[in-house]
TORRO-240844 format. One record per residue: x, y negated, z of N, C-alpha, C, O in turn; residue number from 1. Coordinates in nm, 2 decimals. Each point is the difference from the previous one (the first is absolute). Layout:
% residues N
> X, Y, Z, X, Y, Z, X, Y, Z, X, Y, Z, NUM .
...
//
This chain:
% residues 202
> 4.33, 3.39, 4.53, -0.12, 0.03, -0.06, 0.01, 0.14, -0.08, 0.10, 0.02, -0.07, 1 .
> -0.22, 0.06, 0.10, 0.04, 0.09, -0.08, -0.05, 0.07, -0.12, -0.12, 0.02, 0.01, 2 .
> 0.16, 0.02, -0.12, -0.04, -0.02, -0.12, -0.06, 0.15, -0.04, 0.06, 0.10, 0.02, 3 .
> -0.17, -0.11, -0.06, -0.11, 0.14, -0.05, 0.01, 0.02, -0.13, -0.01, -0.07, -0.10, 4 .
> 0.04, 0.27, 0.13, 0.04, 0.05, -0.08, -0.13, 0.08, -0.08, -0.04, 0.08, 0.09, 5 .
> -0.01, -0.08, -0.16, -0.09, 0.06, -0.09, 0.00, 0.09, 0.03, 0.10, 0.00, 0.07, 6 .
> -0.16, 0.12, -0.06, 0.02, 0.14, -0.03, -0.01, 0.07, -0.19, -0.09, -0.06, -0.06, 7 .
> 0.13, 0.13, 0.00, -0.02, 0.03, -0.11, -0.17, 0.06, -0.01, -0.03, 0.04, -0.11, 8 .
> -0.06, -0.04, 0.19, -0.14, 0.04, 0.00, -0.08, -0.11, -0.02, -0.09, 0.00, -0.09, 9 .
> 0.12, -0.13, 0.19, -0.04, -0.13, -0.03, 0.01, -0.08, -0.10, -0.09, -0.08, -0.03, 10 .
> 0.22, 0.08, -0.03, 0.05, -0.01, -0.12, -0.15, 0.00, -0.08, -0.10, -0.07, -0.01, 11 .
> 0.13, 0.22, -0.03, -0.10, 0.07, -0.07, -0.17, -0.05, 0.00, -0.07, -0.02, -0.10, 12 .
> 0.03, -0.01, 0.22, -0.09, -0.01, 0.01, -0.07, -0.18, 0.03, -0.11, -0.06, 0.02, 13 .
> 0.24, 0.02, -0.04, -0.02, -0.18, -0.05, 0.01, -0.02, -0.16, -0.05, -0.09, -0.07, 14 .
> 0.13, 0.20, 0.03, -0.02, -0.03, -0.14, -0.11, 0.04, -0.08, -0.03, -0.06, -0.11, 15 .
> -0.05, 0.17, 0.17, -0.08, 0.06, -0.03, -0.14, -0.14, 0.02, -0.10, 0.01, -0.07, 16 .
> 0.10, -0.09, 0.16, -0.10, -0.05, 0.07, 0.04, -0.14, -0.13, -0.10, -0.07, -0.05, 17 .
> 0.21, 0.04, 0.02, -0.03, -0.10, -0.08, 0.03, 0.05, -0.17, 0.05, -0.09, -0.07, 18 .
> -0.08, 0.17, 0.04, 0.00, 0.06, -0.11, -0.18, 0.01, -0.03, -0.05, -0.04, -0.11, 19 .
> -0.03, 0.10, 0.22, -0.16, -0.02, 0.01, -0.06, -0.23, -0.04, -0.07, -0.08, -0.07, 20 .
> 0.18, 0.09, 0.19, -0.08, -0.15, -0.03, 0.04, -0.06, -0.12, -0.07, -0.10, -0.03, 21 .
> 0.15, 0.13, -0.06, 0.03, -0.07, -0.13, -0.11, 0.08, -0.09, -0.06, -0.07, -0.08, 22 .
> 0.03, 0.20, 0.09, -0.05, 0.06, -0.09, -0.18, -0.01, 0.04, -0.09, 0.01, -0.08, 23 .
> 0.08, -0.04, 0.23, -0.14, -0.03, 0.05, -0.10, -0.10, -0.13, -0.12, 0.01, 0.03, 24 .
> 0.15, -0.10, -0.16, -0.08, -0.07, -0.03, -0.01, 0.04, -0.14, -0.04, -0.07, -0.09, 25 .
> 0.09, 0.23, 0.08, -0.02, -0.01, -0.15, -0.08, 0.13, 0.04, -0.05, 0.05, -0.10, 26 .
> 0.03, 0.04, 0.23, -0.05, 0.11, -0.03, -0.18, 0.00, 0.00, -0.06, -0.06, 0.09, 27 .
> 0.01, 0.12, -0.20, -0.11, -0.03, -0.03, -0.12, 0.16, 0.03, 0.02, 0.12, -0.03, 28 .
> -0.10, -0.18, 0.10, -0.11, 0.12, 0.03, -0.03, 0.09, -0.12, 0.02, -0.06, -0.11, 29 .
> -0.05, 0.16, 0.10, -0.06, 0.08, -0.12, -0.15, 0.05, 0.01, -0.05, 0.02, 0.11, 30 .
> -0.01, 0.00, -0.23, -0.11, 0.10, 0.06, 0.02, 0.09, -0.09, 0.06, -0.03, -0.10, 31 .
> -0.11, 0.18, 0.12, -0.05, 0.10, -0.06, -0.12, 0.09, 0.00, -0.06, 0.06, 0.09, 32 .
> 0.04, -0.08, -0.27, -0.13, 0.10, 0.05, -0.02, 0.14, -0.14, 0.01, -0.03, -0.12, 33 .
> -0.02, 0.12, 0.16, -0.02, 0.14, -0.03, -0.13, 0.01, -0.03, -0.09, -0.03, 0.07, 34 .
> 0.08, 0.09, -0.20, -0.13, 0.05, -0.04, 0.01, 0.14, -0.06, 0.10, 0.03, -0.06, 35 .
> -0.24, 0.09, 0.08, 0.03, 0.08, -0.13, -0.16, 0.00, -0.01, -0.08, -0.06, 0.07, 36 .
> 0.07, 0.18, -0.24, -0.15, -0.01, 0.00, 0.03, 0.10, -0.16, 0.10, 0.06, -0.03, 37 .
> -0.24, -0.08, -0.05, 0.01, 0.08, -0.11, 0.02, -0.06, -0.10, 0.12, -0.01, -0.04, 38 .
> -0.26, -0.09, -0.02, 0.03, -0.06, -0.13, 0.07, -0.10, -0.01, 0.04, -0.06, -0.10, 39 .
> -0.03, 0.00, 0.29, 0.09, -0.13, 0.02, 0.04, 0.02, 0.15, -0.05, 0.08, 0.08, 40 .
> 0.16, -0.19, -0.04, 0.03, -0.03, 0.12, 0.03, -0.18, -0.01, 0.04, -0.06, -0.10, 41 .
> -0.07, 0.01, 0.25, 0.02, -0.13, -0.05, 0.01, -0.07, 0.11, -0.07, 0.02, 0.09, 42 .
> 0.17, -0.13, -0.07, 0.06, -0.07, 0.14, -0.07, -0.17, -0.02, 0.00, -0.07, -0.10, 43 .
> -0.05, 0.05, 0.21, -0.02, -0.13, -0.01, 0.04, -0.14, 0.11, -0.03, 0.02, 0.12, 44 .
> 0.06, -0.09, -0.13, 0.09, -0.11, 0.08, -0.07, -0.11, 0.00, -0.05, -0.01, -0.12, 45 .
> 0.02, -0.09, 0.20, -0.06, -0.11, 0.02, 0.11, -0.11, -0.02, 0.12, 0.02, 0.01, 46 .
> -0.20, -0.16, -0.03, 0.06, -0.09, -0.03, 0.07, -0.06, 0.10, -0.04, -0.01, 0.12, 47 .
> 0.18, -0.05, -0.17, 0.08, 0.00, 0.11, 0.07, -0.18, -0.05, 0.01, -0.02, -0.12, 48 .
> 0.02, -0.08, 0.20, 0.03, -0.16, -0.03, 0.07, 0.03, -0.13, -0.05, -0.04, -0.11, 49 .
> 0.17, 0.12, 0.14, 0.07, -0.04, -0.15, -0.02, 0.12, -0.10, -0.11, 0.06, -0.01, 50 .
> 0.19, -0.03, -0.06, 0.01, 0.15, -0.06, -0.02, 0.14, 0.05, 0.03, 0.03, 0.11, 51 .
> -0.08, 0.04, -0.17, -0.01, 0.16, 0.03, 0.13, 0.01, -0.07, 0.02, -0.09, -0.07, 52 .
> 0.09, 0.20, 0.08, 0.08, 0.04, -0.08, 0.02, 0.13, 0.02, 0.04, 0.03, 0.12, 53 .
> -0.07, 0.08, -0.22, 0.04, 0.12, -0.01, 0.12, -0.01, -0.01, 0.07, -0.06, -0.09, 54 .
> -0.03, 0.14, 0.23, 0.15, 0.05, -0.01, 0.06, 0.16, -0.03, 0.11, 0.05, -0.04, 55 .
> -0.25, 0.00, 0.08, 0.08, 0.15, -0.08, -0.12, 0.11, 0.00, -0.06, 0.04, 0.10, 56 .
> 0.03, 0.00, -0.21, -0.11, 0.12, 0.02, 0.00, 0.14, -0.06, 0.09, 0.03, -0.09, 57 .
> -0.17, 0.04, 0.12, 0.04, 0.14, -0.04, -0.11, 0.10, -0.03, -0.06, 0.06, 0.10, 58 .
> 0.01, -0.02, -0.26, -0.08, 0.04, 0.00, -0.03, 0.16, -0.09, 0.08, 0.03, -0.09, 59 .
> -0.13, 0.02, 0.10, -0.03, 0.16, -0.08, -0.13, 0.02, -0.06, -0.10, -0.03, 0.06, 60 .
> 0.11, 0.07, -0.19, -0.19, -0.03, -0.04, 0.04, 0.14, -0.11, 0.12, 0.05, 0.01, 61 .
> -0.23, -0.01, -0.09, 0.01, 0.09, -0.11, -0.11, -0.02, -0.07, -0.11, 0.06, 0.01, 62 .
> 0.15, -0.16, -0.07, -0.09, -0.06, -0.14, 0.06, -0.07, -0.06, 0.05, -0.10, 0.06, 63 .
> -0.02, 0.15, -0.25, 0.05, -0.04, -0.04, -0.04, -0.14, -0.04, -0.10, -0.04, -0.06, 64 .
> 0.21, -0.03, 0.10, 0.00, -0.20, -0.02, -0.04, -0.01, 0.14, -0.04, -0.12, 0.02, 65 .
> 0.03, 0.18, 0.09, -0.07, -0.02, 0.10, 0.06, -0.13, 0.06, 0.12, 0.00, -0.02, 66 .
> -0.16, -0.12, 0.08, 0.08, -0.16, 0.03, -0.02, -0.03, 0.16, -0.09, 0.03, 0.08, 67 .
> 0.20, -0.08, -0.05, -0.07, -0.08, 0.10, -0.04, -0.16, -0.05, 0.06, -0.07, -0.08, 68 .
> -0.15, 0.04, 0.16, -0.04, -0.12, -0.05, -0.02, -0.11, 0.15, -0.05, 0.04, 0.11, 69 .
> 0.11, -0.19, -0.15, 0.03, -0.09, 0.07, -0.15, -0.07, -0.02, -0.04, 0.01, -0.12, 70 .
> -0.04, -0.08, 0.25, -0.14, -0.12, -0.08, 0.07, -0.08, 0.15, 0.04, 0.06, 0.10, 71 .
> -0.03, -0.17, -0.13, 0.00, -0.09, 0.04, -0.11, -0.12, -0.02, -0.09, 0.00, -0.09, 72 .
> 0.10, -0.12, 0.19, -0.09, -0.18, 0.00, -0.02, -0.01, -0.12, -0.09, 0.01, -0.08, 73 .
> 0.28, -0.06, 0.08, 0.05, -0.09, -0.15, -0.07, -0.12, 0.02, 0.01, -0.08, -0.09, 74 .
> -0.09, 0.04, 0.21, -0.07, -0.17, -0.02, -0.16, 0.04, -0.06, -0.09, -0.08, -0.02, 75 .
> 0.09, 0.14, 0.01, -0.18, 0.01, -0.08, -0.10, -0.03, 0.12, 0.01, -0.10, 0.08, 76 .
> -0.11, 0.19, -0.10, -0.08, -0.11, 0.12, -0.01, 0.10, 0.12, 0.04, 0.12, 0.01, 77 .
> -0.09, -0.20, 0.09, 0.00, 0.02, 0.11, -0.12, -0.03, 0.07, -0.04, -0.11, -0.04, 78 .
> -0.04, 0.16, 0.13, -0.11, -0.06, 0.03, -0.04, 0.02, 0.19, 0.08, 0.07, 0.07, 79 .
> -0.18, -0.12, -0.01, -0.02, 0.04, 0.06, -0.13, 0.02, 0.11, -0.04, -0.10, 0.06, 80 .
> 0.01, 0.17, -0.05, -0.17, 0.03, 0.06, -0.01, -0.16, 0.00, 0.08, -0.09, -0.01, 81 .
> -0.21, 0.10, 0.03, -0.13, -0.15, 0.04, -0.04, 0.02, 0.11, -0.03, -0.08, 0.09, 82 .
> 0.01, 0.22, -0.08, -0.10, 0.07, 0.10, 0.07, 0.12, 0.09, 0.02, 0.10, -0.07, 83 .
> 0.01, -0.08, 0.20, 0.07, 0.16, 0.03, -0.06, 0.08, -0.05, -0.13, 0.01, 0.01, 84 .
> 0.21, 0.09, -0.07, -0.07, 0.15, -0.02, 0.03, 0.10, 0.11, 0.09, 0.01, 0.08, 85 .
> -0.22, 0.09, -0.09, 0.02, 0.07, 0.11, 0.06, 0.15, -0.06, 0.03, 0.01, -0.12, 86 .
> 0.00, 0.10, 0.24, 0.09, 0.10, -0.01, -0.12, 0.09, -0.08, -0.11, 0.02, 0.05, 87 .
> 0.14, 0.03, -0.16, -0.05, 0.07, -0.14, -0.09, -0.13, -0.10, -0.11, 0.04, -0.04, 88 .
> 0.14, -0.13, 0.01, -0.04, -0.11, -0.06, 0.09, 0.02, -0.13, 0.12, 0.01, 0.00, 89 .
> -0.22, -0.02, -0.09, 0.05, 0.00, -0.16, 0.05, -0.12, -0.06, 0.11, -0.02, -0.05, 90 .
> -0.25, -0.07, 0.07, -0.02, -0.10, -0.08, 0.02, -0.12, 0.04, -0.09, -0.08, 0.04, 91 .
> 0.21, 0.05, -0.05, 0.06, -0.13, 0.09, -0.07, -0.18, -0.04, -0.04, -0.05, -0.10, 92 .
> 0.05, 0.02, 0.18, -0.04, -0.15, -0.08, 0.09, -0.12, 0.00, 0.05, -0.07, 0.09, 93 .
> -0.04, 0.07, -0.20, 0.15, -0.15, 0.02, -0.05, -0.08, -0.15, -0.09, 0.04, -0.07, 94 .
> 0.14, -0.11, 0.07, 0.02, -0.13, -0.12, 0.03, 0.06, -0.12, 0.11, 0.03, -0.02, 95 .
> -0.21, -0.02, -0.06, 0.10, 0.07, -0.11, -0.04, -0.05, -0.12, -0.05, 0.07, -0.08, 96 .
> 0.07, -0.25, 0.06, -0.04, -0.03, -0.11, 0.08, 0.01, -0.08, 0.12, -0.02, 0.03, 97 .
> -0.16, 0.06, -0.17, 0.11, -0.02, -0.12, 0.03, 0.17, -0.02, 0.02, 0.04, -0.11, 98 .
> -0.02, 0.03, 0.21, 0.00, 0.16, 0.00, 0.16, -0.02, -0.03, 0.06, 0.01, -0.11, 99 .
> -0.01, -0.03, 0.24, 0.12, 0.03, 0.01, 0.04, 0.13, 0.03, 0.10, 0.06, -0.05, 100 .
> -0.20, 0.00, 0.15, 0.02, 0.15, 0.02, -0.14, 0.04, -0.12, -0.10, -0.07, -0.03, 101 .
> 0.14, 0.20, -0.02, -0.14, 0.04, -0.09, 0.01, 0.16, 0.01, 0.08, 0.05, 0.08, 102 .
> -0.17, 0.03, -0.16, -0.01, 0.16, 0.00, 0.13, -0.02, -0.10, 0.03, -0.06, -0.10, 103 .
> 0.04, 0.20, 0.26, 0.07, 0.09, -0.11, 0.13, -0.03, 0.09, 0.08, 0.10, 0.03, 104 .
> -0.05, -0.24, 0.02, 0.09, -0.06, 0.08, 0.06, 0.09, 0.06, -0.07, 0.09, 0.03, 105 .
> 0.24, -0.08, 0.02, 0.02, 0.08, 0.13, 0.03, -0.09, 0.11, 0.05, -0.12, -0.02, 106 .
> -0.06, 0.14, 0.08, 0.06, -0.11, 0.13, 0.07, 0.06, 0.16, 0.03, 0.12, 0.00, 107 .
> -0.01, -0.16, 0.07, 0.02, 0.01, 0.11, -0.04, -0.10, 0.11, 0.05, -0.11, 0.03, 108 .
> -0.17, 0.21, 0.02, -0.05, -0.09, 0.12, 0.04, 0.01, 0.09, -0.03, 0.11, 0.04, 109 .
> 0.10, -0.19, 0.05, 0.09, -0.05, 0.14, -0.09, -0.06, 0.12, -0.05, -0.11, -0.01, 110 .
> 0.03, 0.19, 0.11, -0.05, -0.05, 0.12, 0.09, -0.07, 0.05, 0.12, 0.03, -0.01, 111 .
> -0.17, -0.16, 0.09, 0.09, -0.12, 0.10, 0.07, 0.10, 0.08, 0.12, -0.02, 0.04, 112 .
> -0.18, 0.15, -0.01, 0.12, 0.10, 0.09, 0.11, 0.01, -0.06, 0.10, -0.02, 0.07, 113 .
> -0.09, 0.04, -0.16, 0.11, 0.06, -0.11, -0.01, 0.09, -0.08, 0.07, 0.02, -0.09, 114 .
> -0.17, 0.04, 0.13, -0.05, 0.10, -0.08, -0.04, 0.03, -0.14, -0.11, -0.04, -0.03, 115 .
> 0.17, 0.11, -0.07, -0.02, -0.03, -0.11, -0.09, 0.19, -0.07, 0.02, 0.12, 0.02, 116 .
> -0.12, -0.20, -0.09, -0.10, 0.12, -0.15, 0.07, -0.04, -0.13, 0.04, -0.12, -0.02, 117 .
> -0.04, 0.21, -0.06, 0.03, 0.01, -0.11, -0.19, 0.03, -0.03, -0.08, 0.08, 0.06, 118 .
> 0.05, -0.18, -0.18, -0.12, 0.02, -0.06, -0.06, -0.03, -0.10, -0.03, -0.12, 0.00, 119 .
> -0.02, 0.19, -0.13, -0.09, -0.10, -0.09, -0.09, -0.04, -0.03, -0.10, 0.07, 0.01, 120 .
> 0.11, -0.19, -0.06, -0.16, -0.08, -0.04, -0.13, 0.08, -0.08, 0.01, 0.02, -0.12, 121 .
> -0.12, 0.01, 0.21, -0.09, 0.09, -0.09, -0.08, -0.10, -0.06, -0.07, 0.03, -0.10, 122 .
> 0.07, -0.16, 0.16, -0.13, -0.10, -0.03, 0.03, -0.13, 0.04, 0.04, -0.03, 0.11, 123 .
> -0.06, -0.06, -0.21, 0.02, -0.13, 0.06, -0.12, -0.09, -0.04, -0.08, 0.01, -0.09, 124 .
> 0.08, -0.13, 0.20, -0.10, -0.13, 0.00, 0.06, -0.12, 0.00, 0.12, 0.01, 0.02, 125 .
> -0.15, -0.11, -0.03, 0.04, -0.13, 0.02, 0.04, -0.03, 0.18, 0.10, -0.06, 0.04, 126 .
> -0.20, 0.11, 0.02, -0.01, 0.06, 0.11, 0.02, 0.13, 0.09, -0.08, 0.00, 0.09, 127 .
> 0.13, 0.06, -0.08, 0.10, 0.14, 0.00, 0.03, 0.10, -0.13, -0.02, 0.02, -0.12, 128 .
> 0.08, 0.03, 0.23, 0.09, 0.13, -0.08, -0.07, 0.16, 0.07, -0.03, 0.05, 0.11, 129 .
> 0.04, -0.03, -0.20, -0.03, 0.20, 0.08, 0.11, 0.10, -0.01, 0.05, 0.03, -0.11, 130 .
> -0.03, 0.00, 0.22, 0.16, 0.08, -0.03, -0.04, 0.19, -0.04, -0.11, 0.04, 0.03, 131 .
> 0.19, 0.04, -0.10, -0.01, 0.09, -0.02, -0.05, 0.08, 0.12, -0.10, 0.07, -0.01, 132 .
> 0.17, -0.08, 0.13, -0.03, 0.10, 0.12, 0.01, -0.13, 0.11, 0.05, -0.11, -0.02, 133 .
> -0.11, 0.16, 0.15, -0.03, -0.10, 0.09, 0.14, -0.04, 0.07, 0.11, 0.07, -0.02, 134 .
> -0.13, -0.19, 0.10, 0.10, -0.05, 0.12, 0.00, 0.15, 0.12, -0.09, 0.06, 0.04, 135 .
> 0.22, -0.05, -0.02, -0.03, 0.10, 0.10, 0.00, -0.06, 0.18, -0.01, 0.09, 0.09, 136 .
> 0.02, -0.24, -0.06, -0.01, -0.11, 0.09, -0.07, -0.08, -0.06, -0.01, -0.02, -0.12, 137 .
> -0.05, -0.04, 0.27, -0.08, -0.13, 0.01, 0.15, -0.11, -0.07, 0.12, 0.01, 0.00, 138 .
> -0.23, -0.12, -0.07, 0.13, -0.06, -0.08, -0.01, -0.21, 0.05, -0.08, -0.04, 0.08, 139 .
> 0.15, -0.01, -0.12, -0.06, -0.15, 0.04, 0.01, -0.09, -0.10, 0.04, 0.03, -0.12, 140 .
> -0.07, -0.15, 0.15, 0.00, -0.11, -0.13, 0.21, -0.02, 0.00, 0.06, -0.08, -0.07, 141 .
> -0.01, 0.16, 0.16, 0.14, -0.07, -0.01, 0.09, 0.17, -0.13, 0.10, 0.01, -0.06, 142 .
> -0.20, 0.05, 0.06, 0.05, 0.10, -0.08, 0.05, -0.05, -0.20, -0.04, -0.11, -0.04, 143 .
> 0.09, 0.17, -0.02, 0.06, 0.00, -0.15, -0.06, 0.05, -0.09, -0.07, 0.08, 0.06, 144 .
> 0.05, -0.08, -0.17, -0.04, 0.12, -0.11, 0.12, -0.10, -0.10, -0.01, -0.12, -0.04, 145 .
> 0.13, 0.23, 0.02, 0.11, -0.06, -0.08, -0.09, 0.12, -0.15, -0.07, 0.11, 0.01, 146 .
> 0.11, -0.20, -0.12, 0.00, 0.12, -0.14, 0.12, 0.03, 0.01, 0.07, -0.06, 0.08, 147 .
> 0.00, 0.15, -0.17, 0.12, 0.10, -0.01, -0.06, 0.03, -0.16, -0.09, 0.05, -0.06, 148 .
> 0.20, -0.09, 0.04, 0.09, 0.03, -0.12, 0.12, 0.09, -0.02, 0.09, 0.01, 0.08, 149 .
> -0.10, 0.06, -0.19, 0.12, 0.14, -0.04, 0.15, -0.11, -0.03, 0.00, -0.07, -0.11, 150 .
> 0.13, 0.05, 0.21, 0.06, -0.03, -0.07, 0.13, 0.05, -0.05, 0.09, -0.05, -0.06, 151 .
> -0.11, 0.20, 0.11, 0.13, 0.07, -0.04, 0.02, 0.15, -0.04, 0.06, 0.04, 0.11, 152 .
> -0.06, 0.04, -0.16, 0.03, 0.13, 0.03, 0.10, 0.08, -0.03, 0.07, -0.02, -0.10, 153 .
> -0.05, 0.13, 0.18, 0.09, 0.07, -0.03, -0.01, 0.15, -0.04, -0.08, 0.06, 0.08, 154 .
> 0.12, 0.02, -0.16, -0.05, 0.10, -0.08, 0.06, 0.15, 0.10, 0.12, 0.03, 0.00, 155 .
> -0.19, 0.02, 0.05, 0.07, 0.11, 0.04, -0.01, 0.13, -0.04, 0.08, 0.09, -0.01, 156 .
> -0.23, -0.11, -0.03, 0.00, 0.18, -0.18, 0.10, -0.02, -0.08, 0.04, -0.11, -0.04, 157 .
> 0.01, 0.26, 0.02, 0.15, -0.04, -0.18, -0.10, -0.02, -0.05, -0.11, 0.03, 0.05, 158 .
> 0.12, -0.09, -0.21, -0.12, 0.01, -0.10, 0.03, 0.14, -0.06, 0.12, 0.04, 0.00, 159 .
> -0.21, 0.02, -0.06, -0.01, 0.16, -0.03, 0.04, 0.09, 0.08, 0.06, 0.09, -0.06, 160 .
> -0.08, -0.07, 0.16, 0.01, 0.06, 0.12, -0.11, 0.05, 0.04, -0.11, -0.06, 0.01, 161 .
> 0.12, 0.24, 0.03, -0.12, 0.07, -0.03, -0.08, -0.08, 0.15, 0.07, -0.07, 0.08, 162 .
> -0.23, 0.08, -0.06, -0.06, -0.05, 0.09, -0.02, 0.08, 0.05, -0.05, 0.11, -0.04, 163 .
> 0.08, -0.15, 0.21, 0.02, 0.08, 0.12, 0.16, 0.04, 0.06, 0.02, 0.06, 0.11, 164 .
> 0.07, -0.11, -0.19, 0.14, 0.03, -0.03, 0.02, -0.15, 0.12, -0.02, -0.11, -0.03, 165 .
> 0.06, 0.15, 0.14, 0.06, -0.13, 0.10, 0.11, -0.10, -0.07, 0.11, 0.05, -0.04, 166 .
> -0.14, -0.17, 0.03, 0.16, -0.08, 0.03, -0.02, -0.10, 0.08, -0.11, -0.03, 0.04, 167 .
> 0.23, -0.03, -0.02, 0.05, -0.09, 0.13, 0.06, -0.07, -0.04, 0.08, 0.01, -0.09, 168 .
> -0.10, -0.14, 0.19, 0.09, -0.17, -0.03, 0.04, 0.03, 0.12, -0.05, 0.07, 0.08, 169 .
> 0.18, -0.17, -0.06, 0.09, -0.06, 0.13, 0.03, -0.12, -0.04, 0.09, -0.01, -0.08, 170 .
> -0.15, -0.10, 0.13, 0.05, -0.13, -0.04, 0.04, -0.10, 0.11, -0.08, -0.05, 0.07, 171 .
> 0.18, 0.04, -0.06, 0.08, -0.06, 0.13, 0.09, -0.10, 0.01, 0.05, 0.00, -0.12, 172 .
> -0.01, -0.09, 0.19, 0.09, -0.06, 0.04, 0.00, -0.13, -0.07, 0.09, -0.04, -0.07, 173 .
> -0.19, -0.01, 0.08, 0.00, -0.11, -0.11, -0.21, -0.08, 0.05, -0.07, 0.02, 0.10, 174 .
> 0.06, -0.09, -0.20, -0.18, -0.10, 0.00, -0.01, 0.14, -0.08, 0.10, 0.05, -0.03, 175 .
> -0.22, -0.01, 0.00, 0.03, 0.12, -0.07, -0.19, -0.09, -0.06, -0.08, 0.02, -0.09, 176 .
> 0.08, -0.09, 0.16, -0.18, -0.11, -0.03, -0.01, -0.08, 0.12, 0.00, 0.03, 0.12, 177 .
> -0.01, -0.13, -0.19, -0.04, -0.13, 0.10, -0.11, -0.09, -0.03, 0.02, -0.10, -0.08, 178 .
> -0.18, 0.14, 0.15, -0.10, -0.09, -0.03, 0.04, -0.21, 0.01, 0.09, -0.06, 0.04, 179 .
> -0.20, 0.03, -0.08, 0.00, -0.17, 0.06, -0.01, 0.00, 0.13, -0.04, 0.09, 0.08, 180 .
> 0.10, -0.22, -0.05, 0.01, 0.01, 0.19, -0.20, -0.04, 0.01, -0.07, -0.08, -0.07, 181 .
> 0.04, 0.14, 0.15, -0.15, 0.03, 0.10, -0.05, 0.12, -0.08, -0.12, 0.04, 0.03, 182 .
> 0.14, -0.01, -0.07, -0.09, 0.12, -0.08, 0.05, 0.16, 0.07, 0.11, 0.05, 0.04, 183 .
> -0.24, -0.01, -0.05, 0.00, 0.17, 0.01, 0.07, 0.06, -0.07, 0.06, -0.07, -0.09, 184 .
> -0.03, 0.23, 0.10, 0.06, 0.07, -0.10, -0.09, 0.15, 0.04, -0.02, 0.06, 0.10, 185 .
> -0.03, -0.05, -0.24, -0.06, 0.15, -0.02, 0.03, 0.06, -0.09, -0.03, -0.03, -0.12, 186 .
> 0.10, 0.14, 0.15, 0.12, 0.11, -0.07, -0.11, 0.13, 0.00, -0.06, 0.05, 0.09, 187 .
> 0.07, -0.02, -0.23, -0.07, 0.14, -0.03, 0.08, 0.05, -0.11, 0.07, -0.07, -0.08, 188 .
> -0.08, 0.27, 0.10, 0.10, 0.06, -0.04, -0.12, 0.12, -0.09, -0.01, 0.10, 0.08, 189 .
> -0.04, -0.09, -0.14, -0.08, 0.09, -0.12, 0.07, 0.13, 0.01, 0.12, 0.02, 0.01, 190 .
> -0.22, 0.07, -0.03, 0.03, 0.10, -0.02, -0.07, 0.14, -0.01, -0.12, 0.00, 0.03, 191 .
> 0.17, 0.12, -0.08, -0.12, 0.09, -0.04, -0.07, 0.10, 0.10, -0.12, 0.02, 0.02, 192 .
> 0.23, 0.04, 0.04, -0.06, 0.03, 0.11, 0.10, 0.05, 0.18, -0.02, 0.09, 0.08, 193 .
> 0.12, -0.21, -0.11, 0.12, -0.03, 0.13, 0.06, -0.14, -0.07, 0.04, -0.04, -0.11, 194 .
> -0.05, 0.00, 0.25, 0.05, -0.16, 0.00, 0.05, 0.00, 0.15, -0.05, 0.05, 0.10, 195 .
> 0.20, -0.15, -0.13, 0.04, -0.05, 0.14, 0.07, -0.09, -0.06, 0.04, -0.03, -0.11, 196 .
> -0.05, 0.00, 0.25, 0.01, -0.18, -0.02, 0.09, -0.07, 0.11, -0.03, 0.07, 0.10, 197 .
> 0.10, -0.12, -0.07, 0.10, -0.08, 0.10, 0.07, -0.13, -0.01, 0.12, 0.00, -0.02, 198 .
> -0.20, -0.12, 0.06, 0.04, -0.13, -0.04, 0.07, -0.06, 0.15, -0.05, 0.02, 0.12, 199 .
> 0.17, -0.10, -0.14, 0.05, -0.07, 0.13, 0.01, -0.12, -0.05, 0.07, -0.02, -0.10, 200 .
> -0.16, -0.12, 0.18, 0.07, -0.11, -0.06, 0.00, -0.06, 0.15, -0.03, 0.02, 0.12, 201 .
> 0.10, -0.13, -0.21, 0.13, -0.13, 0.15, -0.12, -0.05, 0.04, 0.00, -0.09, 0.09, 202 .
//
């Protein structure tokens, strides 16, 4: 019988093949999203089964105290059409006794596509809500209106620092912010007149 000799290439390329499959269940998708603008720039992410977690972001503003700021669920309310709204539709209609959502609200409204608005409450009823600016899609009774809440920020102006004078954060390798598991995350970065913005989460 005769006995098979590896080659030092095969070697290589079996170890390589089960080095993937051990490491295949920990490697985790990312997303990234880039923003710039003047008085703000600002990244937004849809609700996902478990956690959002910021894992690393990177931002430049020139205003002094200028922040980035985390709004998350946190569990507050949640609602959702009665009725579909159509594509430029303000004034949604859902259940809204007790004024769970009310004027002033921020939220994030989520189409069944996935699709996510950043928006706020200009008006509320017992019976709908009116959003600051319209739906930009036809929407369905299977769609969201999550509220968002501020739950974190991070300071990227020095304090006393002339205005217009650029500074910059690098915050890496670590949760750097981790919403409640189903909840959105909407990340805005203030500023006077240059903002950038760079959020990646798992």
């Amino acid at each position: 019988m005769k006995t098979r000799r590896w080659t030092w290439m095969q070697l290589v390329m079996v170890a390589a093949l089960v080095a993937l499959t051990i490491a295949a269940p920990y490697v985790q998708a990312g997303e990234t999203k880039y923003a710039t603008g003047t008085a703000s720039a600002v990244a937004l992410f849809g609700p996902r089964t478990g956690q959002t977690v910021v894992k690393s972001l990177y931002a430049t503003c020139d205003k002094e105290n200028g922040a980035i700021k985390f709004y998350d669920w946190n569990e507050a309310a949640v609602l959702s059409p009665t009725a579909a709204p159509t594509n430029g539709q303000s004034t949604i209609y859902v259940t809204n006794t007790g004024y769970p959502l009310t004027t002033n609200d921020t939220c994030v409204y989520k189409f069944a596509s996935g699709a996510v608005l950043y928006r706020t409450i200009s008006a509320a009823t017992t019976t709908n809500v009116t959003l600051n600016s319209a739906l930009n899609a036809t929407g369905s009774t299977s769609d969201k209106i999550y509220e968002i809440t501020q739950g974190g920020q991070i300071v990227v102006g020095l304090n006393g620092a002339t205005v217009g004078t650029n500074h910059s954060i690098l915050a890496d390798g670590g949760a750097v912010y981790s919403t409640p598991g189903g909840s959105p995350l909407y990340v805005v970065l203030d500023a006077t007149s240059n903002a950038v913005l760079q959020v990646t989460v798992e």
